[in-house]
Structure formats: structure tokens, C-alpha cells
N, C-alpha and C positions, 0 to 999 in steps of 0.2 A: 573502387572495389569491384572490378568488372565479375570475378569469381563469387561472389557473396551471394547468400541466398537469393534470389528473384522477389520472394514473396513477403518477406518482413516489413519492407518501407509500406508496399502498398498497404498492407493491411493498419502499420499505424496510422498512412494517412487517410484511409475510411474512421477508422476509429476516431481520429481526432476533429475532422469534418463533420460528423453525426452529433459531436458533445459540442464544437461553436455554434453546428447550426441549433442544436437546442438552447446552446444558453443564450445566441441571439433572438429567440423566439423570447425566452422567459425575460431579457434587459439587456436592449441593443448596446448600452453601455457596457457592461461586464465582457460582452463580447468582443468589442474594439479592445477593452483591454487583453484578452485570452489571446485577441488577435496578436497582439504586440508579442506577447511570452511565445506564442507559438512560433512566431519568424528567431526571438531570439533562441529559440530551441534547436530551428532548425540550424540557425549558425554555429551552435554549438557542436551540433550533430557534425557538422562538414568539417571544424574545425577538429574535433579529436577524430573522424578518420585520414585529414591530411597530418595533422600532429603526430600521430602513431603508424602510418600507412607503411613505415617499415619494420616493424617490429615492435609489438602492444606487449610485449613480455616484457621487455624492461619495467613494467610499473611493479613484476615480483620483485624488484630491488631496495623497492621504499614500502615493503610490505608493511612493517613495522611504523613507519611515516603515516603511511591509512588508517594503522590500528590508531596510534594516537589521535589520528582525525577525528576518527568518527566518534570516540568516545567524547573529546572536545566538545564536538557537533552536538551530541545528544545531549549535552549537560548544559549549553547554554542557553535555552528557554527557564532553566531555572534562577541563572543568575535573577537579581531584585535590579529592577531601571528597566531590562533590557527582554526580558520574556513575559509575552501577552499570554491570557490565559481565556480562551471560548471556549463558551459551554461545559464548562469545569474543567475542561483538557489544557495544561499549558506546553504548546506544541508549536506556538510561535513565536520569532525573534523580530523584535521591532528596531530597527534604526534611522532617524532622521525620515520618519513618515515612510522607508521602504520593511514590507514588513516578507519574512520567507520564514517556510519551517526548513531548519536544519537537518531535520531527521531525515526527511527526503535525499537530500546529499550525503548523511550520514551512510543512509542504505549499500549506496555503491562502495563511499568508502570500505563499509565492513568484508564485502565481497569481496571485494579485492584482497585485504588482509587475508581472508580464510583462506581463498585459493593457493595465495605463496605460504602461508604456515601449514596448511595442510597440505600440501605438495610435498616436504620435507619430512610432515611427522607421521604420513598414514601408514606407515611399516608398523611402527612403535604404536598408534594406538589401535590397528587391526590384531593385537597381541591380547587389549583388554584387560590389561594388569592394572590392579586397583589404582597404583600410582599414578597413572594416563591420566585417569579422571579428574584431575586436576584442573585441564584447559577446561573442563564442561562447567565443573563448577563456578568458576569465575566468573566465564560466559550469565550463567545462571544467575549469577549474583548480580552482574553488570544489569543486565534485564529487567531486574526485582527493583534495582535504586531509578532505572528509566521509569519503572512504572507508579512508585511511589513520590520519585521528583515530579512527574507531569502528570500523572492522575489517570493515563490514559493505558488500557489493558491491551487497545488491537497493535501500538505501538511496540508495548512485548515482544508481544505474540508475534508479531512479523520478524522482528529482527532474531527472538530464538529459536523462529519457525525455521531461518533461514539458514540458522547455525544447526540446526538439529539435520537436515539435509545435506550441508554439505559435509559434514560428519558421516553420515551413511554414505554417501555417494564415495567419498575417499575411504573410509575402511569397509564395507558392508555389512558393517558388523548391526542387527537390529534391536543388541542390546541396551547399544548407546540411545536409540529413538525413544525404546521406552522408557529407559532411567528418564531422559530430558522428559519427557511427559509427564514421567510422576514427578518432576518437580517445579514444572509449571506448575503444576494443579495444586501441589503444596500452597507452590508462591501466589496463586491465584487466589485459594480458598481466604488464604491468610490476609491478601488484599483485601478479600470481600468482607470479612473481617472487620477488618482496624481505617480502610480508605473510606470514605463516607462517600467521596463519587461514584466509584468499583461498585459498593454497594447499593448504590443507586441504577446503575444501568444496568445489573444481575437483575433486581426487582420488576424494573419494565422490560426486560426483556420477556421474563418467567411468568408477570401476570400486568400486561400493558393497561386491561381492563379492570375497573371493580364497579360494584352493584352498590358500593354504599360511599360516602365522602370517605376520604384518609387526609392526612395532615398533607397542606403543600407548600413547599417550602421556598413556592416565588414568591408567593403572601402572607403565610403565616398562617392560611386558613383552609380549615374543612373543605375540601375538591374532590370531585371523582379524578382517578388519576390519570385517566384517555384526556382529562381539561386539564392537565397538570403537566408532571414529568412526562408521560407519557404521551405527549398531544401529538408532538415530529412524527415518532416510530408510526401512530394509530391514523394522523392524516397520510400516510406515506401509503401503507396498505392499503388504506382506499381509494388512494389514486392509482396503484396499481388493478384493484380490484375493479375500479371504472373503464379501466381501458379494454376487456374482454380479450379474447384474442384477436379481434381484427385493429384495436385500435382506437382512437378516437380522429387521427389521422395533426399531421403537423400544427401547430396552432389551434388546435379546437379543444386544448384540455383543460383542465378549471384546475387555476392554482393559485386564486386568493377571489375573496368576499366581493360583494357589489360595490363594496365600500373601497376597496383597492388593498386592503389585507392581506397578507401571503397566509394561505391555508399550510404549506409547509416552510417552517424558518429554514434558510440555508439551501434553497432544494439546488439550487446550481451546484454546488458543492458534494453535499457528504450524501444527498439523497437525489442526485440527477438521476442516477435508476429507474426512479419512480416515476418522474416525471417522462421519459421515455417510456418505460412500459405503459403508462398510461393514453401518448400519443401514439405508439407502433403498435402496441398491443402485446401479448405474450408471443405471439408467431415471429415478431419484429424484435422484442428481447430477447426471445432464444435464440434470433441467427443473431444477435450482435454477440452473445457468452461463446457463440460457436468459434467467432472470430478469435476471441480473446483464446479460447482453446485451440483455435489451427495453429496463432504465433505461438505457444506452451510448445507446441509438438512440433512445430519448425524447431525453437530454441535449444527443445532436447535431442534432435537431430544432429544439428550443429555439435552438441557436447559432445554424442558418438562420434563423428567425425573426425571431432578434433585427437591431435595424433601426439599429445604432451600432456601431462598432468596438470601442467597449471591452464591450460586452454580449457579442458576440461569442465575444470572445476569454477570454472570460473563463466562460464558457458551455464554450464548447469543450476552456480546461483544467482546469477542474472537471469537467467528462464524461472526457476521457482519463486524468486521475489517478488516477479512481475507475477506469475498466479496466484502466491497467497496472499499478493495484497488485493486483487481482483475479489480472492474469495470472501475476505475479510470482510468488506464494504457490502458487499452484497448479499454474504450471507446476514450481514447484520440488517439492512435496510426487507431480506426478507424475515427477519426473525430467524432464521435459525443458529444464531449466534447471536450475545450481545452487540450492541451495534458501538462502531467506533466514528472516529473522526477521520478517518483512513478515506484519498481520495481512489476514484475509478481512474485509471489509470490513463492519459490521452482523451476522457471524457468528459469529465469533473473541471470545474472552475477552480483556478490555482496557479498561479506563475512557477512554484518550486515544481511542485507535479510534473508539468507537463515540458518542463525543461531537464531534470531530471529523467524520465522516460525517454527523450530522443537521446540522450545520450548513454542511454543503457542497450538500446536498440544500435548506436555505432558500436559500441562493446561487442557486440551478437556479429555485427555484420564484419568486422574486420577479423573476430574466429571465424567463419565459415569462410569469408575470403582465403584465408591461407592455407585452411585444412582441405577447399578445394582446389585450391591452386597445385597441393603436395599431391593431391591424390589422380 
């Protein structure tokens, strides 16, 4: 891909060098293992731009093919045998001790789908006739059984985030954005409602702290809720809050008791953020989000670029899924949204993650390869 952006590979591989060398710092094991998915990423990565080097458009062919994919994808953590359920989310598929979440793969799948359908239908739904709203609703509905099968709300939110984008991007219409929002929020409200987990992670989000015990439902008994539900979200914070803006510098940050306790469960994973703001400090987390913001604005570069609607569109929702899953995790690990299970993307500890990402990152490189090539 001699014509391909310059700057994408490099930057995912700082981004990914920064999250093994943290998770080798927090369990030289976990690392050997990231190490492994990362090399099989990278094969992956070479393999679909030799696989596709002469024309990535063919995959509008089996649009249809993706769409049934990914909804497959997402439904199978629910199957009974076959879908693990952590920390109330069931978002992983367990086979013969290899375990992946599907939704990862799901994601590209869906991308792809929208791009060849909506390549074909955005005449018809930049028209806005009530009848169009057909494809949204379904979408919607699709979304609502993801979120009530696996428990988990940033999973939604990602995949109709990403529907709701490339809908604008192919008609401009920003009527569609808002209808989709108002009925997230329906479908949100109504989760928060009737899901007993939804309901639970609204609650720590909105009051992580109390002053007095509340019912905890790992024991059965009277807890303040920062020692309860709330313990992850509230050591997370103050491990950011420990790091000041300088830092506390690689290795020197405190993430479990004298006793050898993790002060944060999971932190390789859904809360490695923290533990990096904590060692880099805020100066050292905002230039990494800068990074994650220069590939956004490389990606939506590329979409201009590209000189066919389905490059486009497809450009554009591989660049937005890649930031609103960034957003997601982050805004959740700083409180400004519930927090999910959703990993940092190249960062976070995970074999789907970060195998999935290099090859959404070949996706980006081989449009910009030809839209610079034509131009």
C-alpha cells in the first residue's frame, strides 16, 4: 500500500506499544499473552491488505452476507453452554477454553453491511418519508434485544452510535440523528427500568459515593457503595487522581494492597486508562487521547478522499467506531457516562480487541491507498 496514509500504522503502533508496555508492567504474563494476539493481528492486518490489494469493493457484494454476520455475532454470547457472562455483561463466547467476544467482529461486520446498503438507499432515505424509517427502526430494535440479551448498554450504544452516523453521513439529513436519540433514550430509560444490571451501573455512575450503608448485593449486606458496586469506578478515580499531571512515572503506581490485592479489578482491561493516567499523569493521558484524535482525523480525511460511496462510507464508519468506542470507555472510566465493558482500543488487554483493530486500521489503509493513488 505504498500510497496509503503515512501516519496511521505509526500511530497504532505507539498506541499499542504504550498499552503492552503497561500491561507488562501490571502481569508480565498477560503480556506475553497481548504479545501473541498482537503478532496474530498483525498477520491479519498484512493478510486482508494482500487478500484485498486489488480491489476491497468486492466485499459490497456480500453486503447482505455481513449483515447476517454480525447479527449471528452478536447473539451468540447468549446462546446457554457457549456465552460467559463478567461482571454482569454477557459479552463473551467461550469455546474449548478459547474465549473471544464476538461483538468485536460483529462491529466491522455491521460496517461493512451499512456501507453497501446505504450506498444504494441514501437517494430514498435523504427524501425522509415516513416509510424510509423502516431500516432505523429495526436497527433500533436490533440494538434494544443486544442490550437486553447481554446486559450491557456501551455495547448498544456503540453499534447504534455507529448506525446513527453512517445514516447522516449518506443522507445529511439531521432529522434521522435525532429521531435515533430519542429512541435510544426511550430504549435506555426503559432498560433502566426493567434490567437490574442497566440499573445498577446508571446508579454508580449518578452517586458512586454515599454517607450511609445501602443494601450490597455481593453479600447480602448493609455497605457503603464506594466498598460495594461502586468500588472499580471509585479506586479508578483515585488512581487517576494520584497521578497529578506529572505522573507518577512507569512502575511507581500503586495498584493493589501490601497484601498483593488489586486495588482495581480488571484494570488491564476495561480500566487500563487509569492506570496510565496514574503513571504518565494527565500531560501523558491527554497526548495519548490526542493521538487517538489525530488517527479520527487522518480516518475522516481518508473518507473525503475517497472518490465512491461505498469507500466513503465505509471509511467514515470505521473512523467513527474506532472513536466512539474510545469515547465510550473513557468517558465511562471518567464518569461522564456510565461505564461499560468496552475495551481502549490497541491499549486494553484482549486478543478480540486488538486483532479486530489492526484489521480495521487495513480497512482505512487500503481506502486511502487508492483514493491516493486516483488522485
Amino acid at each position: 500500500m505504498p500510497e496509503a496514509d503515512p501516519a496511521l500504522l505509526p500511530m497504532a503502533g505507539l498506541l499499542t506499544a504504550i498499552g503492552l508496555t503497561e500491561i507488562y508492567r501490571l502481569g508480565p504474563t498477560d503480556a506475553f499473552k497481548q504479545g501473541l494476539w498482537i503478532v496474530i493481528g498483525v498477520a491479519l492486518f498484512a493478510a486482508t491488505l494482500i487478500g484485498l490489494r486489488r480491489d476491497y469493493r468486492i466485499l459490497e457484494s456480500y453486503k447482505y452476507l455481513f449483515g447476517v454476520g454480525a447479527i449471528v455475532l452478536l447473539f451468540l454470547p447468549s446462546i446457554p453452554g457457549l456465552g460467559t457472562t463478567v461482571n454482569g455483561a454477557r459479552l463473551w463466547v467461550s469455546v474449548g477454553g478459547f474465549t473471544f467476544q464476538p461483538g468485536e467482529i460483529a462491529k466491522i461486520f455491521l460496517i461493512i453491511f451499512l456501507a453497501g446498503y446505504l450506498r444504494g438507499k441514501r437517494e430514498v432515505l435523504a427524501q425522509g418519508r415516513l416509510k424510509d424509517l423502516g431500516p432505523l427502526l429495526v436497527i433500533w430494535g436490533a440494538c434494544m434485544l443486544v442490550l437486553v440479551e447481554t446486559n450491557d448498554l456501551g455495547s448498544a450504544l456503540l453499534y447504534f452510535g455507529i448506525f446513527l452516523a453512517m445514516v447522516y453521513i449518506a443522507t445529511g439529513r439531521l432529522t434521522y440523528v435525532l429521531g435515533g436519540v430519542g429512541l435510544f433514550a426511550i430504549g435506555g430509560f426503559g432498560a433502566y427500568e426493567k434490567i437490574p444490571h442497566v440499573h445498577e451501573r446508571v446508579i454508580i455512575w449518578l452517586q458512586p459515593w454515599t454517607t450511609k450503608p445501602v443494601y450490597c448485593p455481593l453479600n447480602g449486606l448493609p455497605a457503603l457503595r464506594q466498598d460495594c458496586q461502586s468500588y472499580q469506578l471509585v479506586k479508578s478515580l483515585y488512581s487517576i487522581g494520584n497521578g497529578g499531571f506529572m505522573g507518577t512515572g512507569f512502575g511507581n503506581g500503586t495498584f493493589s494492597t501490601t497484601s498483593g490485592t488489586p486495588l482495581i479489578p480488571f484494570v488491564n482491561t476495561d480500566f487500563i486508562y487509569s492506570a496510565l493516567a496514574q503513571e504518565i499523569g494527565l500531560i501523558g493521558a491527554s497526548a495519548m487521547l490526542l493521538v487517538f484524535m489525530v488517527c479520527v482525523a487522518r480516518g475522516m480525511k481518508i473518507a473525503i478522499q475517497a472518490d465512491d460511496g461505498f469507500s466513503k462510507l465505509l471509511a467514515a464508519g470505521l473512523t467513527f467506531g474506532f472513536a466512539l468506542q474510545t469515547f465510550i470507555i473513557v468517558g465511562g472510566v471518567l464518569r461522564l457516562i456510565p461505564l461499560t465493558g468496552i475495551t481502549l482500543p490497541f491499549v486494553s488487554y484482549g486478543g478480540s480487541s486488538v486483532v479486530t483493530n489492526f484489521v480495521l486500521l487495513a480497512g482505512l489503509l487500503l481506502i486511502s491507498n487508492r483514493a491516493n493513488a486516483r488522485s
